[in-house]
N, CA and C of each residue as an Amber inpcrd file, in Angstrom:
protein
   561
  52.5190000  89.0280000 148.6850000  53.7060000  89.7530000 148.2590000
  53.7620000  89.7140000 146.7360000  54.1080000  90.5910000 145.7110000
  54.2200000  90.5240000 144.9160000  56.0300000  90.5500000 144.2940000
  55.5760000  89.5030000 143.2910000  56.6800000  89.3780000 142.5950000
  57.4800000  90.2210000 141.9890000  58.5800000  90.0470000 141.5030000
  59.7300000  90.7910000 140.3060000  58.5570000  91.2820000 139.0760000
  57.7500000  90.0620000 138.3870000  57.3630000  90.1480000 137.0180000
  55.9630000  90.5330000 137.3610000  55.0820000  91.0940000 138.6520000
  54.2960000  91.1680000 138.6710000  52.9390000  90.3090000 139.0230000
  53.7080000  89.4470000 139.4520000  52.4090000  88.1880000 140.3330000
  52.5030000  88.3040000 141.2700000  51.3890000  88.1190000 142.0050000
  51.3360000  87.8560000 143.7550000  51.6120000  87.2210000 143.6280000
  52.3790000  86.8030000 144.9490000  53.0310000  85.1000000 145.7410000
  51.6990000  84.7700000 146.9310000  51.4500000  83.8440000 146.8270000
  50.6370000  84.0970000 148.3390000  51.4820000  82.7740000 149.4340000
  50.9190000  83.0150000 150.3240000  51.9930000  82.7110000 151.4480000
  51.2670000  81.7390000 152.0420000  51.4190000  80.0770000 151.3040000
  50.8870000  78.5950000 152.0810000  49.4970000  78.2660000 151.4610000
  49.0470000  79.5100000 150.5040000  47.8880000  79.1190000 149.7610000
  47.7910000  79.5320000 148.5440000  47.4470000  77.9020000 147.8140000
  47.6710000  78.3660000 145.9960000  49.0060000  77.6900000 146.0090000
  49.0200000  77.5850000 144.7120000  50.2030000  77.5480000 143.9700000
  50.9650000  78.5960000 144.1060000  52.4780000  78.1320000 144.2850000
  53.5940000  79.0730000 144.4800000  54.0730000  79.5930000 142.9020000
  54.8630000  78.6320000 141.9500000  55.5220000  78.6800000 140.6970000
  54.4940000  78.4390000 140.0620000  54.1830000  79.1360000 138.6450000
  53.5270000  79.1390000 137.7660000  53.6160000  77.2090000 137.2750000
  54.8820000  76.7220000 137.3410000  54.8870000  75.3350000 137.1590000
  54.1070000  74.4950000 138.0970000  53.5790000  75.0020000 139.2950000
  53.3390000  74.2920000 139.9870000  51.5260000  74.5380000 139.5070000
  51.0940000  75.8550000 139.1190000  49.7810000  76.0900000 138.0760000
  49.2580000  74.9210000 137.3910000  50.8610000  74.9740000 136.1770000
  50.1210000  74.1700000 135.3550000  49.8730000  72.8730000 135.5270000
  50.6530000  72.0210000 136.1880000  50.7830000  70.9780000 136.5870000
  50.1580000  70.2010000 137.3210000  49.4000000  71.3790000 138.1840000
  48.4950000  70.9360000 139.4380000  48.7880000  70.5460000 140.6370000
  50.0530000  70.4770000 140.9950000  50.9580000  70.1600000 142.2080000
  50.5750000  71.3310000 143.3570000  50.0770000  70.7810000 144.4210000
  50.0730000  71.2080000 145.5140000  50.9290000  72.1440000 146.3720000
  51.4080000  73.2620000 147.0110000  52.1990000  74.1470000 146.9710000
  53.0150000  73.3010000 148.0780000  54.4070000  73.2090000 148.0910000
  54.8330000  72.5110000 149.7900000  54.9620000  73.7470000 150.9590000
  54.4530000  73.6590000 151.7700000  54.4520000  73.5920000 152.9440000
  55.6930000  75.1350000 153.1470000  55.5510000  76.4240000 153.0760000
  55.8770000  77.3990000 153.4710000  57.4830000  76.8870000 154.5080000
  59.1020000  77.1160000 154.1550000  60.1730000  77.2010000 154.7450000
  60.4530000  75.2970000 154.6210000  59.3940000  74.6680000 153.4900000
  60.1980000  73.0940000 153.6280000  60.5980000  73.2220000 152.0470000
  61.4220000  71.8770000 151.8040000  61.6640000  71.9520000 150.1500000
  60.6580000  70.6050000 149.6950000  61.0840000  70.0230000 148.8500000
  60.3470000  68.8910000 148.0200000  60.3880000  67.8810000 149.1120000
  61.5730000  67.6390000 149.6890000  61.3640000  66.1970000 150.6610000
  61.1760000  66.9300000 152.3970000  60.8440000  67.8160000 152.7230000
  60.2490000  68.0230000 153.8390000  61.1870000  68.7480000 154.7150000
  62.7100000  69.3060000 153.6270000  63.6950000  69.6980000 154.5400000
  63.5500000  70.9850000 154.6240000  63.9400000  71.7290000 155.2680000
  63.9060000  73.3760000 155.4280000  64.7880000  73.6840000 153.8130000
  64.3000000  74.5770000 153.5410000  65.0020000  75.2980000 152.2180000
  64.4550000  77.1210000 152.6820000  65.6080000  77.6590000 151.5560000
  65.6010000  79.1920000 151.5610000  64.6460000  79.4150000 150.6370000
  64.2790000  80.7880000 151.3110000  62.9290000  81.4260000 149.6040000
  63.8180000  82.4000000 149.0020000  63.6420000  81.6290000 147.4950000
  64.7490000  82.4250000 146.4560000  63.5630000  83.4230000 145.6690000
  64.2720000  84.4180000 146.1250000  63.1520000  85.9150000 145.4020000
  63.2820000  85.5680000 143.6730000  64.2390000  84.9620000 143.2500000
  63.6510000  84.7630000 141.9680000  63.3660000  83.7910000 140.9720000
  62.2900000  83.1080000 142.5610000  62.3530000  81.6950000 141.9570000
  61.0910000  81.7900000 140.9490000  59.6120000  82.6800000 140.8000000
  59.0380000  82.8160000 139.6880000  59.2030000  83.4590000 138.8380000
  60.4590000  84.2250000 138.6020000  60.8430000  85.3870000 137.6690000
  61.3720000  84.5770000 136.5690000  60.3660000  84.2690000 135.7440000
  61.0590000  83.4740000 134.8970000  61.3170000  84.1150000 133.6810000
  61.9480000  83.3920000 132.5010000  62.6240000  83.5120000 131.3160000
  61.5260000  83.8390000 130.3590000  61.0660000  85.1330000 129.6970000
  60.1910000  85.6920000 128.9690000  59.7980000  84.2290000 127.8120000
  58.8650000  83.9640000 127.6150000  57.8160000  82.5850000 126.8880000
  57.9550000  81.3740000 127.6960000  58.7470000  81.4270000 128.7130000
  58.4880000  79.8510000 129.4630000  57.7930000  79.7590000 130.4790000
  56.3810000  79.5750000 129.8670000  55.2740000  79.4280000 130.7950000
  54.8010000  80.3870000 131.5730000  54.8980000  81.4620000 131.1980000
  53.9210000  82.8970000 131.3860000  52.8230000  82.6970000 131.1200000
  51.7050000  83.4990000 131.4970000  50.7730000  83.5450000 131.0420000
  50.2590000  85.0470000 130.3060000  49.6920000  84.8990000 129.5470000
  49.3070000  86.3040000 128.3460000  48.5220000  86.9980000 129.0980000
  47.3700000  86.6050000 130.2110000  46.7550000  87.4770000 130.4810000
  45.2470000  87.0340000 130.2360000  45.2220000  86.2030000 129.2960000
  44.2850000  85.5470000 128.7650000  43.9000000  84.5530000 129.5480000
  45.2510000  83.5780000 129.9830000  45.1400000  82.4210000 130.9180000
  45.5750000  81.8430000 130.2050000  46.2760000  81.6020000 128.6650000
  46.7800000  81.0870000 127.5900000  48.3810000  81.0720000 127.8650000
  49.0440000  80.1450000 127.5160000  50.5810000  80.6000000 127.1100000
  51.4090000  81.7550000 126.4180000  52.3610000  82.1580000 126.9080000
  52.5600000  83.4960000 126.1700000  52.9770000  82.9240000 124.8380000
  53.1250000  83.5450000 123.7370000  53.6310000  83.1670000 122.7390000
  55.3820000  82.8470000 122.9830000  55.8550000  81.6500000 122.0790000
  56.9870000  81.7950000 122.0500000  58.1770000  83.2940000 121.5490000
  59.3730000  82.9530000 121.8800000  60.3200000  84.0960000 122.1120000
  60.5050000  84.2330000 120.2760000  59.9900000  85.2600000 119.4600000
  60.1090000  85.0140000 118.0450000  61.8130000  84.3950000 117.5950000
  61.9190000  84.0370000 116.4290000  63.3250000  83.6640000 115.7720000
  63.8780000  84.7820000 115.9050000  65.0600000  84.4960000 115.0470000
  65.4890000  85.6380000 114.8540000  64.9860000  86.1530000 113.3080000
  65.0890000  87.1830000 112.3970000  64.4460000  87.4210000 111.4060000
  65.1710000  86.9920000 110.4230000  64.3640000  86.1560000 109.0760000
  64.6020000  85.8510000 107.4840000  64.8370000  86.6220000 107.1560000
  65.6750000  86.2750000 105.8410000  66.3470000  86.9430000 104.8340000
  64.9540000  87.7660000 104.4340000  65.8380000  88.9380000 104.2560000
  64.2070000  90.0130000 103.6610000  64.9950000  89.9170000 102.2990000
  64.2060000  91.4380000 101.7110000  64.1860000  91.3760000  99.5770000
  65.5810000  92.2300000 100.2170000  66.5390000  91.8590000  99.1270000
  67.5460000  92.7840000  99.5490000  69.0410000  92.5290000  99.8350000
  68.4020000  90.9560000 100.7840000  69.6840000  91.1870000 101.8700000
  70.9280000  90.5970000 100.7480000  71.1810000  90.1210000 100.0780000
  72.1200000  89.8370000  98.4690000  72.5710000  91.0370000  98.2480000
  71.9400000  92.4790000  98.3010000  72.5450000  93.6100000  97.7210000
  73.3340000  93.9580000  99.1430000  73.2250000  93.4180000 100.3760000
  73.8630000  93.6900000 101.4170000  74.7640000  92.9720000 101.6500000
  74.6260000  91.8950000 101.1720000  76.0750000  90.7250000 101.3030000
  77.0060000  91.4530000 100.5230000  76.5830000  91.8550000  99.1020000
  77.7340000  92.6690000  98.3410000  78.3200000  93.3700000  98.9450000
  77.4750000  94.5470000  99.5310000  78.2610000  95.8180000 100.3060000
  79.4190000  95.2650000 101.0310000  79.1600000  94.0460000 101.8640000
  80.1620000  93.6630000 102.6010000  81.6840000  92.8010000 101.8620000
  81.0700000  92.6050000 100.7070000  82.1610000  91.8000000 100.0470000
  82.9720000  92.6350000  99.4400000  81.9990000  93.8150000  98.5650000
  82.6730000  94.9800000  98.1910000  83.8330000  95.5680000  99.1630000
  82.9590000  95.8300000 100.5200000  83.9330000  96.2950000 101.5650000
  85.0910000  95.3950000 101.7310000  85.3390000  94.0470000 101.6000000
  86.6440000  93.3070000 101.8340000  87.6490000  92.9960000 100.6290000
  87.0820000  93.3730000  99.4760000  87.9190000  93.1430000  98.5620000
  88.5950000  94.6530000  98.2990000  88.1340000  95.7340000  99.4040000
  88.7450000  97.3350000  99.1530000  90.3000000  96.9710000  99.5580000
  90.6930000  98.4920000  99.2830000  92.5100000  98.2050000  99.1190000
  92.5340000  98.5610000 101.2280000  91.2030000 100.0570000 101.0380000
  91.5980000 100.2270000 102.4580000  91.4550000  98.7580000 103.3930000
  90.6630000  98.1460000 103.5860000  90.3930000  96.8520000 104.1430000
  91.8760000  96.3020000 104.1690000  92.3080000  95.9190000 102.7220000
  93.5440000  94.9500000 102.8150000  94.3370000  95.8670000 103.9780000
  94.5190000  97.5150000 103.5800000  95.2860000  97.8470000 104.2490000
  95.6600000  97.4680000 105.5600000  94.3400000  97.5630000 106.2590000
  93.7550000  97.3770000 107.8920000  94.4060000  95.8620000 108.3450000
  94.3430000  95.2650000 107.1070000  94.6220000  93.7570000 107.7180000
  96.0830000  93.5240000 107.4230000  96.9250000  94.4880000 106.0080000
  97.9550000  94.4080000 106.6300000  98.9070000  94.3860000 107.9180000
  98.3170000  95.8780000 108.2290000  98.8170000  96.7840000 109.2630000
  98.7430000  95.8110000 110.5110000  98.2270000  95.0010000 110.6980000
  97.4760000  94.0160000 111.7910000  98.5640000  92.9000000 111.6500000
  98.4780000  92.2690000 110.3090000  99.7890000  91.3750000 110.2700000
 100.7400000  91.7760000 110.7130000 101.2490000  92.7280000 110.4860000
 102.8340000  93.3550000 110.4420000 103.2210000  93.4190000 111.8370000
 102.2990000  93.6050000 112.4330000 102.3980000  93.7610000 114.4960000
 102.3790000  92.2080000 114.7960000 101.1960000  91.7950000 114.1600000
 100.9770000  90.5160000 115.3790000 101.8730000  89.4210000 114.8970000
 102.4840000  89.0930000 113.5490000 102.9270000  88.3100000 113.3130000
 104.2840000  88.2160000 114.0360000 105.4460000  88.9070000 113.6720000
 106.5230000  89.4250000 114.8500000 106.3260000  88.8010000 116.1250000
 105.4330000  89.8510000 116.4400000 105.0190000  89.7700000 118.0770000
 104.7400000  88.5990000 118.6810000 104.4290000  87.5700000 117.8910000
 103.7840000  86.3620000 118.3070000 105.0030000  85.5100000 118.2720000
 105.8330000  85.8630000 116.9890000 106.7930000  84.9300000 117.1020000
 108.1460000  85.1250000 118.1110000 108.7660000  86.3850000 118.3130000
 109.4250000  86.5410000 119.3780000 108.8090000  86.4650000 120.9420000
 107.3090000  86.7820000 121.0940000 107.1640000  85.9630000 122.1620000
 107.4550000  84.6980000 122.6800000 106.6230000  84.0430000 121.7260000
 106.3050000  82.3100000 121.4420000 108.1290000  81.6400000 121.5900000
 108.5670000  82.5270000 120.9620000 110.3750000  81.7800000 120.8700000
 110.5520000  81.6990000 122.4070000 110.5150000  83.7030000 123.0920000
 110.9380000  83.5650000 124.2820000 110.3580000  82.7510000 125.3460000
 108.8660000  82.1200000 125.2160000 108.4900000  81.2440000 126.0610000
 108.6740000  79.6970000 126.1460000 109.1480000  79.5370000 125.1720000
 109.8690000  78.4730000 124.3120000 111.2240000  78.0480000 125.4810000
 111.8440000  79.3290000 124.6810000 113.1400000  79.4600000 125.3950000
 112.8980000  78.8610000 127.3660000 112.1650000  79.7930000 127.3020000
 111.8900000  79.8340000 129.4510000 111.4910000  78.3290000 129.9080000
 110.8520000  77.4210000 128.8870000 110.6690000  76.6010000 129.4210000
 111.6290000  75.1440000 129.3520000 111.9590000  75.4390000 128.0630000
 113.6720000  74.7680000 127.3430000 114.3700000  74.8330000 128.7150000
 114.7200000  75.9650000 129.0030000 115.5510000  76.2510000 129.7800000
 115.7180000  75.8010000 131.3800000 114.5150000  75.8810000 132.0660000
 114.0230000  75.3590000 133.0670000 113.8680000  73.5790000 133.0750000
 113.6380000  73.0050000 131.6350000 114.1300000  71.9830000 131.6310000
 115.1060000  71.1860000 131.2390000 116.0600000  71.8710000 130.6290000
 117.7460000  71.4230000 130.4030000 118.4390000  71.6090000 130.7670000
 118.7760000  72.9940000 131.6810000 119.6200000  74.0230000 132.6220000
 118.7540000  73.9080000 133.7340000 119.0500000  73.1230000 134.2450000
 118.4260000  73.4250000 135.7030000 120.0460000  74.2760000 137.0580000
 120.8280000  73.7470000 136.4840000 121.5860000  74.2800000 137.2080000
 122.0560000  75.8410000 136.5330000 121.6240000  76.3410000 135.7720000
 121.7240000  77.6580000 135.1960000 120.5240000  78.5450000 135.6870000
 119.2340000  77.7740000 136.1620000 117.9830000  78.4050000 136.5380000
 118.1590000  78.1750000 137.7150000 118.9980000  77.7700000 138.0600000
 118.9770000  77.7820000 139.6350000 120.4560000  78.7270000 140.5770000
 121.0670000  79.2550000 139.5990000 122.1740000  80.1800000 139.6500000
 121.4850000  81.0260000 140.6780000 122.0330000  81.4170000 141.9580000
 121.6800000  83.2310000 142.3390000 122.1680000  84.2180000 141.7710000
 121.2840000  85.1620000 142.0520000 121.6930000  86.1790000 141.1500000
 121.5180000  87.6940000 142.4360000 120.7650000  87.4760000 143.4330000
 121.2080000  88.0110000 144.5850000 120.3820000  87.7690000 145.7030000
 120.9830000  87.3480000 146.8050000 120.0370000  86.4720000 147.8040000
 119.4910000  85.3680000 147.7480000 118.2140000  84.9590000 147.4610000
 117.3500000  83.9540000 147.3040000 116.5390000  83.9330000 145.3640000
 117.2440000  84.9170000 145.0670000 116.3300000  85.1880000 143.7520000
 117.7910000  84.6660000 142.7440000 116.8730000  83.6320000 142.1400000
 117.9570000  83.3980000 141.0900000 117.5590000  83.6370000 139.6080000
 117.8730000  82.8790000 138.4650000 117.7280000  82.8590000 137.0470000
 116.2950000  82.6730000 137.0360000 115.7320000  81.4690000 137.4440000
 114.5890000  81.1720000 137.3210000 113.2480000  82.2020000 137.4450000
 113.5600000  82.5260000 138.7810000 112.5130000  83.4750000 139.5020000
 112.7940000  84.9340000 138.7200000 114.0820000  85.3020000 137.9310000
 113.7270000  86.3180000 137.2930000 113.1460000  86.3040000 135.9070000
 113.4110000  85.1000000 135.6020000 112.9890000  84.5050000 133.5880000
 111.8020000  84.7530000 133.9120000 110.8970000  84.1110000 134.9230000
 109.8450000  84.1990000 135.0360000 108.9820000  84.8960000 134.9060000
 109.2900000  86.2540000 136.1170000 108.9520000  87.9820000 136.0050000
 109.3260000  88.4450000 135.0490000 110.3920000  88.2130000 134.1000000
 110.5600000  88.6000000 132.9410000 109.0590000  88.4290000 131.6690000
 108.9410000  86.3820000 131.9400000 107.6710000  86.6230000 131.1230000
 106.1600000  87.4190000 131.6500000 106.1520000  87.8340000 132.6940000
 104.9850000  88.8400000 132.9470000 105.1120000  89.8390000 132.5020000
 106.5180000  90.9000000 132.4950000 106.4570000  91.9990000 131.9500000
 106.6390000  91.6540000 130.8820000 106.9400000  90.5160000 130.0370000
 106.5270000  91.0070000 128.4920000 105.4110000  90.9140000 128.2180000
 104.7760000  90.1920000 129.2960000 102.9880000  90.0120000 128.4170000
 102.5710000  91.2070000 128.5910000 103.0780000  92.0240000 129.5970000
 102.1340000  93.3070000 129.9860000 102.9820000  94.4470000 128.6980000
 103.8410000  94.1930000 128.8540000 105.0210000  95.3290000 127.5080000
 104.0130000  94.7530000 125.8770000 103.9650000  93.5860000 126.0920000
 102.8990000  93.3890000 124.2850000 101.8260000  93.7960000 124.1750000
 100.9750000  93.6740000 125.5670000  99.5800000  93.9090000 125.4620000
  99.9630000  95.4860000 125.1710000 100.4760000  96.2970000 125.7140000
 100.5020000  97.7590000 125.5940000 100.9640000  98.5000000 124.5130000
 101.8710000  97.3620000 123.8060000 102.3830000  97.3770000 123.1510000
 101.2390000  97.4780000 121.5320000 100.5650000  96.5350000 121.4890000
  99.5880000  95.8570000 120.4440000  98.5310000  96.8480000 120.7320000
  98.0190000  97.3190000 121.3510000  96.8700000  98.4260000 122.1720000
  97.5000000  99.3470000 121.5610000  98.4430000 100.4660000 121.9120000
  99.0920000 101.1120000 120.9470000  99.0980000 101.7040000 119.5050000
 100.0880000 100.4980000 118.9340000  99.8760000  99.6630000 117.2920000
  98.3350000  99.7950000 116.9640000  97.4630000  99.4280000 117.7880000
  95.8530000  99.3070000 117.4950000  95.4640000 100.6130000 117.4000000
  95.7790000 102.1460000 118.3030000  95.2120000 102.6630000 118.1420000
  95.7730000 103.8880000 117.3450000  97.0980000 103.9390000 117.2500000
  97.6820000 104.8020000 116.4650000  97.7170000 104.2570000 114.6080000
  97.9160000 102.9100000 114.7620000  97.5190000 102.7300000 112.7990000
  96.5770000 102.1640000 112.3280000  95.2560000 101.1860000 113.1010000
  94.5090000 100.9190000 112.7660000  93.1500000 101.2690000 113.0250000
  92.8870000 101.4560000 114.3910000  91.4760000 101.9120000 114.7110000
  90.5910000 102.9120000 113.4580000  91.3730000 104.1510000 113.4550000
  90.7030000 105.3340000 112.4470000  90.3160000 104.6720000 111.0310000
  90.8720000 104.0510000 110.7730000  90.8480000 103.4390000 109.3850000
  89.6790000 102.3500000 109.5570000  89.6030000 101.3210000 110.5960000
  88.5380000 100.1420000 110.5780000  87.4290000 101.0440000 111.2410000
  87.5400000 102.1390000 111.9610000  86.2990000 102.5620000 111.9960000
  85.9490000 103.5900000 110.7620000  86.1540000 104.4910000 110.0730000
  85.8310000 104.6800000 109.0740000  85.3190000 103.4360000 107.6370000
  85.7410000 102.2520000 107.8710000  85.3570000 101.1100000 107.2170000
  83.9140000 100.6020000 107.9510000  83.5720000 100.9800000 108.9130000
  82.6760000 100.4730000 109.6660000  81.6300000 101.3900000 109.4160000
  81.9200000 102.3910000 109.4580000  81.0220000 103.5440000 109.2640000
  80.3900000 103.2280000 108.3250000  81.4440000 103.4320000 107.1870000
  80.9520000 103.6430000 105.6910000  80.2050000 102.2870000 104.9280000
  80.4910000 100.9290000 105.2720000  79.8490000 100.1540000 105.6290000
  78.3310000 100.1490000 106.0840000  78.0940000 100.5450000 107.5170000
  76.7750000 100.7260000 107.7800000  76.0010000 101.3760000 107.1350000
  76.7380000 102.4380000 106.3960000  75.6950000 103.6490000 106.0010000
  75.4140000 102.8370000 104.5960000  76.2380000 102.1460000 103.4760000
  75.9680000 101.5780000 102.9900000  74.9400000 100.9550000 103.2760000
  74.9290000  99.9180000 104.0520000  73.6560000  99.2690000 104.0400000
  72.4280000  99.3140000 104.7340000  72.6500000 100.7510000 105.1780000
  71.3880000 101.5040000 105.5750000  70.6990000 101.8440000 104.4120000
  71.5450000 102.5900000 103.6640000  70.5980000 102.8400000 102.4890000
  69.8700000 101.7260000 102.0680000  70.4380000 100.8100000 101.4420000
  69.8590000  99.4630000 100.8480000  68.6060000  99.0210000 101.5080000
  68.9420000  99.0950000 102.8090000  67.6300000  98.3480000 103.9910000
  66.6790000  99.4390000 103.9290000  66.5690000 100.9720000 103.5500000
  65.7140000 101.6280000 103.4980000  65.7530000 102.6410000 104.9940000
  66.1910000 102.0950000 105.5570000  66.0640000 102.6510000 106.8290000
  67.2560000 103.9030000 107.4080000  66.4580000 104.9170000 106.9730000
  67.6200000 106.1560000 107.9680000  66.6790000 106.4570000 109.0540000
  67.6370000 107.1710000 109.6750000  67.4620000 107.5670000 111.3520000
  67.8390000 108.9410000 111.4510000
């Protein structure tokens, strides 16, 4: 049977896992595990993680998974672009506009959850008031704090896309293209 990555499996002869290759370990015994118990066959038990213990083809190890890439000639004139970009007025703007919502928002939440839990623990006989049937103070403070989380989130989503989005993506843009040029590379 052949594998995910392209190896035959063979079935009670040979080595099963490439680990079991290098190692020299004997294959166990087709439907047992290591100590002789029945185990499942996991389809991706040789599909392994690209450089861990592949083989090239050669019969050699594959090469390791490269780094990630060094500073090339340049990348200083690209740090600027980006510093340039944060010391712009539009930037401050963006991060005003961002304060001005979330700061508020955080704090009249934060009070009212404050409040809900104050309350539930000093007023217990005020959270335990009915208010009709079986539903009292408590059980509505409560549902109260769900619909505000759902009223902020929609709220902040909103705010996000009517005063800030156009603006941080035009910063993003103009940004990249910046340092496209620099890197040399258009598309």
């Amino acid at each position: 049977m052949k594998s995910s990555n392209g190896h035959f499996r063979s079935r009670g002869e040979g080595p099963e896992s490439s680990v079991e290759k290098r190692e020299g370990r004997a294959p166990a015994p087709e439907g047992a595990g290591t100590d002789g118990q029945a185990s499942y066959e996991d389809p991706w038990q040789d599909a392994l993680t690209p450089g861990w213990g592949e083989l090239d083809g050669t019969g050699a190890p594959a090469p390791d998974v490269p780094h990630m890439r060094t500073e090339q000639e340049g990348t200083g004139r690209v740090a600027d672009v980006y510093l340039e970009v944060q010391r712009s007025e539009a930037f401050r703007e963006v991060r005003r506009r961002y304060r001005r919502f979330v700061v508020p928002g955080f704090a009249v939440f934060f009070t009212w959850y404050v409040g809900y839990v104050v309350a539930a623990q000093t007023a217990p006989g005020l959270m335990a008031r009915p208010v009709a049937g079986s539903v009292n103070v408590a059980m509505l403070a409560g549902l109260g704090q769900f619909l505000t989380t759902f009223l902020l989130t929609w709220a902040y989503a909103r705010h996000a896309r009517l005063r800030r989005d156009r603006a941080a993506l035009d910063l993003r843009w103009d940004t990249q293209e910046l340092t496209r040029g620099l890197r040399g590379g258009e598309r």
